[in-house]
C-alpha positions as CSV (number, residue, x, y, z in Angstrom):
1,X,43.5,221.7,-57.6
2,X,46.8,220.5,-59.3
3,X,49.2,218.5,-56.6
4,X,51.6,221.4,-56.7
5,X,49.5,223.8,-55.0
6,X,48.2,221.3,-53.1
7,X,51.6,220.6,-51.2
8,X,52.1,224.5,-51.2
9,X,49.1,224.5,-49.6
10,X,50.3,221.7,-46.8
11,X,53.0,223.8,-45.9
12,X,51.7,226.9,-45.7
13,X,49.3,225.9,-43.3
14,X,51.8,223.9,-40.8
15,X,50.5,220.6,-41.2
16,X,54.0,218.8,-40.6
17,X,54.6,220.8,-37.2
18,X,50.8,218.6,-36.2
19,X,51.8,215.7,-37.2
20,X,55.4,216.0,-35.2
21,X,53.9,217.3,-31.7
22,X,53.0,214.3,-30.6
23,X,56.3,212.9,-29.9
24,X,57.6,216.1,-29.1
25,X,54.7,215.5,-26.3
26,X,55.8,211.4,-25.7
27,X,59.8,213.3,-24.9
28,X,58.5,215.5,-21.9
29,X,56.7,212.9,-20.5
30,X,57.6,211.5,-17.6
31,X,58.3,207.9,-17.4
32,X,55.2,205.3,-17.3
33,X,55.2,202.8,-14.0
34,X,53.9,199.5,-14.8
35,X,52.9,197.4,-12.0
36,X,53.9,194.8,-10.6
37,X,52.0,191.5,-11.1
38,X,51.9,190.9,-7.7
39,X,50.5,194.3,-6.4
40,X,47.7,194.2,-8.8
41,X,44.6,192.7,-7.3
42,X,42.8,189.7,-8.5
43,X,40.4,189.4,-10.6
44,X,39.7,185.8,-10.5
45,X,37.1,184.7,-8.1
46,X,35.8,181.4,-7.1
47,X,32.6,180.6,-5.5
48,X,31.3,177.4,-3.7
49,X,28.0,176.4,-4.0
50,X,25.6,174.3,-1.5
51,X,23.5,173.9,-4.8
52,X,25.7,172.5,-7.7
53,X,29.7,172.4,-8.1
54,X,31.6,175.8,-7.5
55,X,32.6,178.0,-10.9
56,X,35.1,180.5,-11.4
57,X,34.6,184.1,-12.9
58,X,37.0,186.3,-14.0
59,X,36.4,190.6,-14.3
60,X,38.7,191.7,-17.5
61,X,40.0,194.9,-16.5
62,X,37.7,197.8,-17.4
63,X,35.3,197.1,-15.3
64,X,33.0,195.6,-18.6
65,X,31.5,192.4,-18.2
66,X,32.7,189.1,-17.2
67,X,34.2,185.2,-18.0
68,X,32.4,182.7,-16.0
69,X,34.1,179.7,-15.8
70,X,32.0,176.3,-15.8
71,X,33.4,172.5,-16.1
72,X,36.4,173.6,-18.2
73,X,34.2,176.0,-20.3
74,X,34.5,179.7,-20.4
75,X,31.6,182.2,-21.1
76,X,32.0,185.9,-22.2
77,X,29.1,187.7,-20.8
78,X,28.4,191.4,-20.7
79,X,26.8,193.7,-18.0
80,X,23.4,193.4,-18.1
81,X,20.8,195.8,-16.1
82,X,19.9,194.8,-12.2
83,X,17.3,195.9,-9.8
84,X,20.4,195.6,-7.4
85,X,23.4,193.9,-7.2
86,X,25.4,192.9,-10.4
87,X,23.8,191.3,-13.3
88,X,25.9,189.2,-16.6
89,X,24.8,187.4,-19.6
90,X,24.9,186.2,-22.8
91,X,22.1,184.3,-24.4
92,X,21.7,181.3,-22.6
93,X,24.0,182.2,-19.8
94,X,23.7,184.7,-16.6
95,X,25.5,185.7,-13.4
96,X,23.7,187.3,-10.5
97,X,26.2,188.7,-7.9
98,X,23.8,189.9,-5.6
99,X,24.1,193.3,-2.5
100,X,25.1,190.4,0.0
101,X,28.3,188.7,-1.6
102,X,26.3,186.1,-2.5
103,X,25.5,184.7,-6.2
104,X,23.9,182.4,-8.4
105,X,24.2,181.0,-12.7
106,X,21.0,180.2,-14.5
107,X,20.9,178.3,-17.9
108,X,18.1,179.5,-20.0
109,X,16.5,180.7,-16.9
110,X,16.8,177.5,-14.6
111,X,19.3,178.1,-11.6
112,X,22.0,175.8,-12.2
113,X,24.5,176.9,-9.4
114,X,22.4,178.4,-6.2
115,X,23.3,179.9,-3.0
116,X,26.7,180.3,-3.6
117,X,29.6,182.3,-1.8
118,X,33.2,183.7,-3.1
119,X,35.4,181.8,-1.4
């Protein structure tokens, strides 16, 4: 089909008026409220450990996975499945926040931080 027709064709059909509803849309809008730093809740959480030193992890918002925090080191792990509670990981790493607020990190499946609580 020669370009001509082509662009005939474009107009015809009301492709432009597509493309332009979307800010038409964005106009009628009504204003977006951001937040406040302050009044958002935190998603840092530390927990102390009577078995090993306490670590840090951090819930990106979303809701997907986590960043555990261990002697200066950070550690993107993703949800993984759990029988109950909340389960991370990545390949040598995982989380276990268990029903009862209280959680544990295993390093290639040795428990390096046990019996730990948020604080």
């Amino acid at each position: 089909m020669p370009r001509p027709l082509i662009a005939a064709a474009l107009l015809l059909c009301g492709c432009n008026e597509i493309r332009y509803q979307a800010s038409r849309l964005r106009a009628k809008a009504p204003p977006l409220e951001v937040p406040r730093a302050a009044s958002l809740p935190d998603r840092r959480a530390t927990y102390e450990c009577k078995d090993g030193e306490p670590f840090d992890v951090y819930f990106p918002p979303g809701g997907v996975g986590a960043v555990l925090s261990l002697g200066g080191d950070d550690f993107a792990l993703r949800d993984l499945e759990a029988v109950a509670g909340k389960r991370y990981g990545d390949d040598r790493y995982e989380l276990y926040l268990k029903e009862d607020g209280t959680a544990y990190v295993t390093l290639e499946e040795k428990r390096i931080r046990d019996r730990c609580a948020r604080r």
